[in-house]
C-alpha positions as CSV (number, residue, x, y, z in Angstrom):
1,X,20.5,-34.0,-6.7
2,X,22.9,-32.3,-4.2
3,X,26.9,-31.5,-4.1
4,X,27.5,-35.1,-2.0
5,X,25.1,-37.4,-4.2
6,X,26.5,-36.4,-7.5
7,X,30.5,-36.4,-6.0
8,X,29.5,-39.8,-4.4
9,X,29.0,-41.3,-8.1
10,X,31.8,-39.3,-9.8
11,X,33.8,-41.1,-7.0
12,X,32.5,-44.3,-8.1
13,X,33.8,-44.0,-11.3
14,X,37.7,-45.4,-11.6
15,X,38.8,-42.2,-13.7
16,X,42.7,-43.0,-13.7
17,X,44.3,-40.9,-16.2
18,X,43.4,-40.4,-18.7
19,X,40.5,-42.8,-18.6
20,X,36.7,-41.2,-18.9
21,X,35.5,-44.6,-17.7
22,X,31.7,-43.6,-19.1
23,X,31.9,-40.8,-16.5
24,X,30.7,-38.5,-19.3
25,X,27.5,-40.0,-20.0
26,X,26.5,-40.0,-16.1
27,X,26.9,-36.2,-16.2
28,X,25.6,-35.0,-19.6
29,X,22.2,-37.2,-18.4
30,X,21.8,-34.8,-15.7
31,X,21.3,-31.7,-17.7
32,X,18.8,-32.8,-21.1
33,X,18.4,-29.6,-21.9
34,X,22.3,-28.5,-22.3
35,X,23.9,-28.8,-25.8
36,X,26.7,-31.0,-25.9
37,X,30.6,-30.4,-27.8
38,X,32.8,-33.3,-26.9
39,X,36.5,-33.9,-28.2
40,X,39.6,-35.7,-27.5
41,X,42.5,-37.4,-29.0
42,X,45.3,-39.7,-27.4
43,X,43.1,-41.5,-25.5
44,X,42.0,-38.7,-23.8
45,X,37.9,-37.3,-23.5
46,X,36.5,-33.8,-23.2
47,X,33.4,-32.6,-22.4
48,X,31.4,-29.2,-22.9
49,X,27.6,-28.4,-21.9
50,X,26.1,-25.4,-22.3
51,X,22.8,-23.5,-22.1
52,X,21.8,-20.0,-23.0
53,X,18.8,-19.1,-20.5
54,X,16.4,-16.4,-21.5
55,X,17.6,-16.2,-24.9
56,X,17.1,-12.1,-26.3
57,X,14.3,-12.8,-28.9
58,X,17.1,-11.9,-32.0
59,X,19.2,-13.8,-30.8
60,X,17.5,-16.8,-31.3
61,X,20.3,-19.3,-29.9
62,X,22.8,-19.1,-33.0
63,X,25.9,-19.6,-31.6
64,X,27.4,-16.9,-34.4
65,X,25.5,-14.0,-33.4
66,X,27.1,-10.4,-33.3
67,X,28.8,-9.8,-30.0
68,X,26.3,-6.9,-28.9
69,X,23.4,-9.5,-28.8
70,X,25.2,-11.9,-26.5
71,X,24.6,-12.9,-22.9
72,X,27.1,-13.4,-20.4
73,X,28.8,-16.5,-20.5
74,X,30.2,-18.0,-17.9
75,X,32.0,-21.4,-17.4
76,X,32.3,-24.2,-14.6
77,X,35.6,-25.8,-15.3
78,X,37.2,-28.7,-13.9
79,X,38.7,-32.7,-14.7
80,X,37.1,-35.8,-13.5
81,X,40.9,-37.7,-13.6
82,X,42.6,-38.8,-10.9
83,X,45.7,-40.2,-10.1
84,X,46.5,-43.2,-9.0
85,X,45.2,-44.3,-5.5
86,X,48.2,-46.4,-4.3
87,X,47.7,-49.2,-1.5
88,X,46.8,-49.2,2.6
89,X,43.6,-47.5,2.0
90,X,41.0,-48.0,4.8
91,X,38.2,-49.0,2.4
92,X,38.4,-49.0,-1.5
93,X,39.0,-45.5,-2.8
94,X,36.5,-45.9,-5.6
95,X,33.7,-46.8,-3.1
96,X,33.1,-44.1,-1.5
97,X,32.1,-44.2,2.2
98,X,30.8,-41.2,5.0
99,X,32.7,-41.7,8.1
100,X,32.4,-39.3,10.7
101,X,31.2,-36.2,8.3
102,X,34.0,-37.4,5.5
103,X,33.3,-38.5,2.4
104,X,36.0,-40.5,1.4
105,X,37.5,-41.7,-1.7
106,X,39.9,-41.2,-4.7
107,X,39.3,-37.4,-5.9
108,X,36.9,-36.5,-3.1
109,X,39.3,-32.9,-3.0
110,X,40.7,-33.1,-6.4
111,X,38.5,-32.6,-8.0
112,X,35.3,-34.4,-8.5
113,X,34.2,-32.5,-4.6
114,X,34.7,-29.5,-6.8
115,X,32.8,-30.8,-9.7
116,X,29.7,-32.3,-7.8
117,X,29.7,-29.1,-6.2
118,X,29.2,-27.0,-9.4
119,X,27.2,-29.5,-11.3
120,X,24.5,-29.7,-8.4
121,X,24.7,-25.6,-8.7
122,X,24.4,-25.5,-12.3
123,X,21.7,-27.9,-12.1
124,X,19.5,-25.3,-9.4
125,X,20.5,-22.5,-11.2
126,X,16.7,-20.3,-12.9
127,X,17.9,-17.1,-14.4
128,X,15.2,-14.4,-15.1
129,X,18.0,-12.5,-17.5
130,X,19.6,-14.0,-20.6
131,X,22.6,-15.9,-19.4
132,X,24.7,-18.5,-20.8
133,X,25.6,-21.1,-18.8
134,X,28.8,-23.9,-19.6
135,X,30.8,-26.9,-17.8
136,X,33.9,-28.1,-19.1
137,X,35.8,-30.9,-18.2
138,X,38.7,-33.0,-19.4
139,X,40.0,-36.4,-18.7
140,X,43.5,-35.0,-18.7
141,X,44.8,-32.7,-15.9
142,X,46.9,-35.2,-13.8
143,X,48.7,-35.9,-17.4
144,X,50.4,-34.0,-19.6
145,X,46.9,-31.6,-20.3
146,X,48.0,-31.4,-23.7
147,X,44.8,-32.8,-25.0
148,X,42.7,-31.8,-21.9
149,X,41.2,-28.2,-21.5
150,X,43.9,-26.8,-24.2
151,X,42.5,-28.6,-26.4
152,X,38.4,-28.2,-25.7
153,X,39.2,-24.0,-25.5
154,X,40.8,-24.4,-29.4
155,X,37.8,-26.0,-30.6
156,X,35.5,-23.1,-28.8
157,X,37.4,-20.3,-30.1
158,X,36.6,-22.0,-33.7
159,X,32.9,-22.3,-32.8
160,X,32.7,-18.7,-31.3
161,X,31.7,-20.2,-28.0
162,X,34.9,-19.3,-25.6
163,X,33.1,-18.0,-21.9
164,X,33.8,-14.0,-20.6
165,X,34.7,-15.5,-16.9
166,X,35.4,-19.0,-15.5
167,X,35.7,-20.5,-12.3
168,X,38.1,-23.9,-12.2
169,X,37.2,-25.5,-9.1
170,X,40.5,-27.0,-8.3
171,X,41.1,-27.2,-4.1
172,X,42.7,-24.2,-2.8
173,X,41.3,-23.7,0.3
174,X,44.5,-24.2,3.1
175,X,41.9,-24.7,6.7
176,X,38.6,-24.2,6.1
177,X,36.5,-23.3,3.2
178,X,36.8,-19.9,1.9
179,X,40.5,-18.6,3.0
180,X,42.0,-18.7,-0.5
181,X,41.1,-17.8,-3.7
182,X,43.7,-18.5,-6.9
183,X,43.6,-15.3,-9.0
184,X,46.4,-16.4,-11.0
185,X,49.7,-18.7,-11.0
186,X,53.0,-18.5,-11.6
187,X,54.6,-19.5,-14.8
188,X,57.1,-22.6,-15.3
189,X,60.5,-23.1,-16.8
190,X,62.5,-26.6,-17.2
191,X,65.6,-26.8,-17.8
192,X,69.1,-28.5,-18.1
193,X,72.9,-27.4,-18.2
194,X,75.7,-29.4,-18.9
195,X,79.0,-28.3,-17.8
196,X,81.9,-29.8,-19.7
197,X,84.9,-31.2,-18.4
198,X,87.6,-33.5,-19.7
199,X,87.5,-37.3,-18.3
200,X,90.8,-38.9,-16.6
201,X,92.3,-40.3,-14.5
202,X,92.1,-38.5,-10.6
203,X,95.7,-39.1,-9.6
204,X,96.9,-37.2,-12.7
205,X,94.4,-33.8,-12.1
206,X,97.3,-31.7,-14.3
207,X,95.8,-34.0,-17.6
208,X,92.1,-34.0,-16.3
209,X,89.2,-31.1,-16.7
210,X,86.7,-32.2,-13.7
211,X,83.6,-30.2,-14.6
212,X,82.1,-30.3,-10.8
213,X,85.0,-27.9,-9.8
214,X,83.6,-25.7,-12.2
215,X,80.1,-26.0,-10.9
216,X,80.9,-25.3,-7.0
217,X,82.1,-22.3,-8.2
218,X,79.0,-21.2,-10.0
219,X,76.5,-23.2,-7.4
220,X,75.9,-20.4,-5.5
221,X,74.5,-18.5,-8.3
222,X,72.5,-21.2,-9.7
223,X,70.9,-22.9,-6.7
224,X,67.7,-21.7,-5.1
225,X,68.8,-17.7,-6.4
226,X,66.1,-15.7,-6.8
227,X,65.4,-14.3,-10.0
228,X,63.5,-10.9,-9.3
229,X,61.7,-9.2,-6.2
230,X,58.3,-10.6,-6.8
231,X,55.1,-8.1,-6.1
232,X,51.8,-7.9,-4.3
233,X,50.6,-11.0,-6.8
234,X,53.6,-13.1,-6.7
235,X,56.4,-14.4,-4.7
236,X,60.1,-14.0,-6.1
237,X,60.9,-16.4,-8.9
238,X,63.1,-19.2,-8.0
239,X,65.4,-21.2,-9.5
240,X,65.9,-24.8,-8.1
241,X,67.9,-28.0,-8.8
242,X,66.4,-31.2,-8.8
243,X,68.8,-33.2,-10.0
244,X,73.0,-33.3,-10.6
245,X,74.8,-36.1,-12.3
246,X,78.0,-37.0,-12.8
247,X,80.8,-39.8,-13.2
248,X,80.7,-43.4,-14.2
249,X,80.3,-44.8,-10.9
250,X,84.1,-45.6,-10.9
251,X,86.4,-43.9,-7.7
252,X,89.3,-43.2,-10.1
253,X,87.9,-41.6,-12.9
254,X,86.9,-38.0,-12.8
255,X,83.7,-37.0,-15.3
256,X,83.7,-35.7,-18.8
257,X,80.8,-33.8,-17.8
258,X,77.8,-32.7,-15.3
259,X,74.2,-32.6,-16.0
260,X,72.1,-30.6,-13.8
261,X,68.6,-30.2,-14.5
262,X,66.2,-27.4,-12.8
263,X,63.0,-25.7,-12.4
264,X,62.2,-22.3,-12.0
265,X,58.6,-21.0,-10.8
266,X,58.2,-17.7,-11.9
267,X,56.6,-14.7,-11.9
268,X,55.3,-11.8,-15.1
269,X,59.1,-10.2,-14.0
270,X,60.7,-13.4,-15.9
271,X,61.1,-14.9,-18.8
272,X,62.2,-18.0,-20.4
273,X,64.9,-15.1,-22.0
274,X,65.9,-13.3,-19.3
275,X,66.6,-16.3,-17.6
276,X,68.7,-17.7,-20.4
277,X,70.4,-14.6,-20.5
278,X,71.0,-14.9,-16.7
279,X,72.4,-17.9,-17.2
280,X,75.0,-17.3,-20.2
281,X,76.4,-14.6,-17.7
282,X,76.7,-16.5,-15.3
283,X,77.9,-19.6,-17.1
284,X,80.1,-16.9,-19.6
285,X,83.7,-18.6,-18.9
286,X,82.4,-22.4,-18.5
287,X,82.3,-24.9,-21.4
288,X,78.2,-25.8,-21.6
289,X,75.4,-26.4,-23.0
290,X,72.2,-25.0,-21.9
291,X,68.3,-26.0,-22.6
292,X,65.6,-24.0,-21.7
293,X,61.7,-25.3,-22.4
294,X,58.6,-23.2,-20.6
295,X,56.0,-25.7,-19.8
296,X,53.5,-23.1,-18.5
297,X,53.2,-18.9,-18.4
298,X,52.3,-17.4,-15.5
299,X,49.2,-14.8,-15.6
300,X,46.8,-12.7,-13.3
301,X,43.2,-12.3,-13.0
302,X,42.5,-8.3,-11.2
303,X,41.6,-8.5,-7.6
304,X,39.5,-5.9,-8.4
305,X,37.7,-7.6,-11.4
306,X,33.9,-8.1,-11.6
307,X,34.6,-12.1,-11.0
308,X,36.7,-12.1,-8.0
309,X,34.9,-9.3,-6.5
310,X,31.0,-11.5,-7.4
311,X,32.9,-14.8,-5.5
312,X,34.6,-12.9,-2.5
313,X,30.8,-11.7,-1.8
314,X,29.3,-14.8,-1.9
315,X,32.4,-16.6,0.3
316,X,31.7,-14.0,2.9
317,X,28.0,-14.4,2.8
318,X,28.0,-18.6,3.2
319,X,31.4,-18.7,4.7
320,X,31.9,-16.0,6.8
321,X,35.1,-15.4,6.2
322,X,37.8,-13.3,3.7
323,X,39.9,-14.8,1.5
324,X,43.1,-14.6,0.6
325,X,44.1,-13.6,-3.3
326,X,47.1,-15.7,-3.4
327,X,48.9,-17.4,-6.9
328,X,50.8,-19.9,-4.9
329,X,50.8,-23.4,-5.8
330,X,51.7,-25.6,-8.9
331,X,50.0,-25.1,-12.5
332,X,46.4,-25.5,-13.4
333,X,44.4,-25.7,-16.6
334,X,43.4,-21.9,-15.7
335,X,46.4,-21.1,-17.6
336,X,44.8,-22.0,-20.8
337,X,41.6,-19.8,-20.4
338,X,44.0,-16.7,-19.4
339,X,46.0,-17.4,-22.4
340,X,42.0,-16.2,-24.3
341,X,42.1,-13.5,-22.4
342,X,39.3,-15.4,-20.1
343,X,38.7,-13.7,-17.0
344,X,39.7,-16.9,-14.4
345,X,39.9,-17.9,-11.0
346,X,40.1,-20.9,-8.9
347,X,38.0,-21.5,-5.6
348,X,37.3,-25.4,-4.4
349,X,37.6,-27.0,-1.3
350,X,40.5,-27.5,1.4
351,X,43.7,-29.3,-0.2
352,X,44.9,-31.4,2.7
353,X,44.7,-34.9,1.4
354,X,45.0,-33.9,-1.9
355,X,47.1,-37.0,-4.6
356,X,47.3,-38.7,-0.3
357,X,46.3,-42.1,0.9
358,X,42.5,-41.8,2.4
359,X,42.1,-38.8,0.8
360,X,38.4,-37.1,2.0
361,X,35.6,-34.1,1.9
362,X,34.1,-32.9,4.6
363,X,30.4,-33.1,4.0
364,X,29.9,-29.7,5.2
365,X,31.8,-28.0,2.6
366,X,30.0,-29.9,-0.3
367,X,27.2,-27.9,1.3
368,X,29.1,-24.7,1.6
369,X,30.6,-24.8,-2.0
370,X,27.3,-25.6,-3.8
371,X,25.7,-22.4,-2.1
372,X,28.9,-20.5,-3.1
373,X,28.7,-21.4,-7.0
374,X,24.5,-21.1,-7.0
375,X,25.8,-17.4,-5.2
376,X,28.2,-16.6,-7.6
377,X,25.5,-17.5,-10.9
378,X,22.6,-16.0,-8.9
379,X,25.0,-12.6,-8.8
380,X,26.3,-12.7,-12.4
381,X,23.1,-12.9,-13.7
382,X,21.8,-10.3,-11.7
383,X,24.2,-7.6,-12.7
């Protein structure tokens, strides 16, 4: 089966998060001879196939051998959940249709193009060389992912079987097929501050405290600031607002406090404690409280590395074209292989009707990315 057959039926399957919807048993009956881990909890399902091709005669397939004796392993990763497809759809998004060299439906971008693309590769792939070969996927990305990927890496690094390199196949592409690669992302930081004030009545300011005079006058320091200079990898870290609240909805009453809550994407140069200590000294005179909680780190795969450099080779031979390195962009389960020390990278198709209404593949890069992946195994197990 090809990279459009097999995304046509992953389409097909409702896979809401963080529903499996049977999805699982469609896939592992495409590859018999793979072994099979799954796990889950919470309502959530994750899969794990693997092979080991051309086994080295003492190795003998135990999973526990001594690390001198082991193949390469390398992992497709990916989820098969979606979110939610919302109304005004031209046809139903979990019947896929072609329409003038679209395939369209619910996930056809993110991610099951992805996945159909590296399944059908995995399926053509015939090393010569002993190399092991895994897919991992997760009901749980769109969610919370804390019993997704996280989750299926724990249980490999308790079974010996955690991969040397990985490829999620999330959509990063911008125009066409092959101008970005994701060698890393940044990192993540919620938070929320609560200036303190003392309620009263506004034609009386001498008794009152109002807690949003205080924050004008610190606004400027907060808002959008940017929290260090970036590098070559990353942008500047930035911390923005996303929401302020204040008052009981009453014109003559001033607040007894403001809550403003905030995000800041950041890069290796900061941390959840140099922010907080950013912050306090910026906040030093103000009556607050302050919570900090980092949802994600950020981290970096080498340009230079034997993975990106084995996948910007085989972009440029079926795509004829250079990508970009680039970590822009939202978090991604690729966090939780760098957190092994998993050499990771994401490549998938182009991301402009990604989570949208009608979202759709071109057929033509199904094609492309299958040839990409088989290129990418074909080179790894070469070298």
């Amino acid at each position: 089966m090809n990279a459009l057959e097999i995304t046509q039926k992953l389409i097909s399957y409702p896979t809401i998060t963080p529903k499996e919807c049977g999805i699982f048993e469609y896939i592992k009956s495409l590859f018999p001879t793979f072994k099979t881990l799954e796990c889950g909890e919470n309502g959530v399902k994750n899969l794990f196939l693997y092979r080991i091709f051309n086994p080295p005669k003492d190795h003998a397939e135990k999973e526990h051998a001594k690390e001198n004796v082991k193949p390469l392993h390398f992992c497709f990763a990916g989820h098969i959940d979606v979110v939610p497809p919302g109304n005004n759809w031209q046809s139903d998004p979990f019947k896929p249709i072609i329409k003038e060299g679209f395939l369209y439906g619910r996930g056809a971008q993110d991610m099951k193009g992805g996945v159909g693309a590296f399944l059908s590769a995995s399926l053509n792939f015939n090393p010569k060389t002993p190399f092991l070969l895994s897919i991992l996927l997760t009901s749980d990305e769109e969610g919370s992912g804390i019993f997704g990927t996280k989750l299926m890496l724990e249980k490999l690094k308790e079974k010996d079987l955690l991969p040397h390199m990985a490829i999620v196949a999330e959509p990063t592409c911008e125009k066409i097929l092959g101008d970005s690669i994701k060698i890393g992302r940044r990192g993540s930081i919620n938070g929320k501050l609560i200036l303190k004030g003392i309620q009263g009545h506004v034609a009386y300011p001498q008794k009152c405290q109002n807690p949003i005079d205080a924050l004008a006058s610190v606004l400027p320091l907060i808002s959008g600031v940017h929290l260090d200079n970036g590098d070559e990898c990353f942008d500047p870290s930035k911390l923005v607002i996303t929401s302020l609240h204040a008052g009981l909805g009453a014109n003559n009453v001033t607040p007894a406090s403001v809550e403003i809550t905030f995000n800041a994407r950041h890069s290796l140069k900061t941390t959840k404690e140099s922010l907080k200590e950013y912050l306090e000294k910026v906040l030093k005179n103000l009556p607050h409280t302050l919570e900090l909680e980092s949802s994600s780190s950020p981290f970096i795969t080498a340009s230079h590395s034997k993975l990106t450099s084995v996948l910007k080779e085989n972009i440029l031979k079926t795509c004829h074209t250079t990508p970009l390195l680039n970590t822009k962009g939202g978090t991604s389960d690729a966090r939780f292989f760098s957190a092994y020390g998993i050499e990771v990278v994401e490549f998938g198709v182009i991301n402009d009707r990604i989570h949208a209404i009608d979202e759709r593949v071109s057929l033509k890069e199904l094609e492309l990315l299958e040839k990409v992946f088989l290129g990418v195994l074909e080179s790894l197990s070469e070298k």
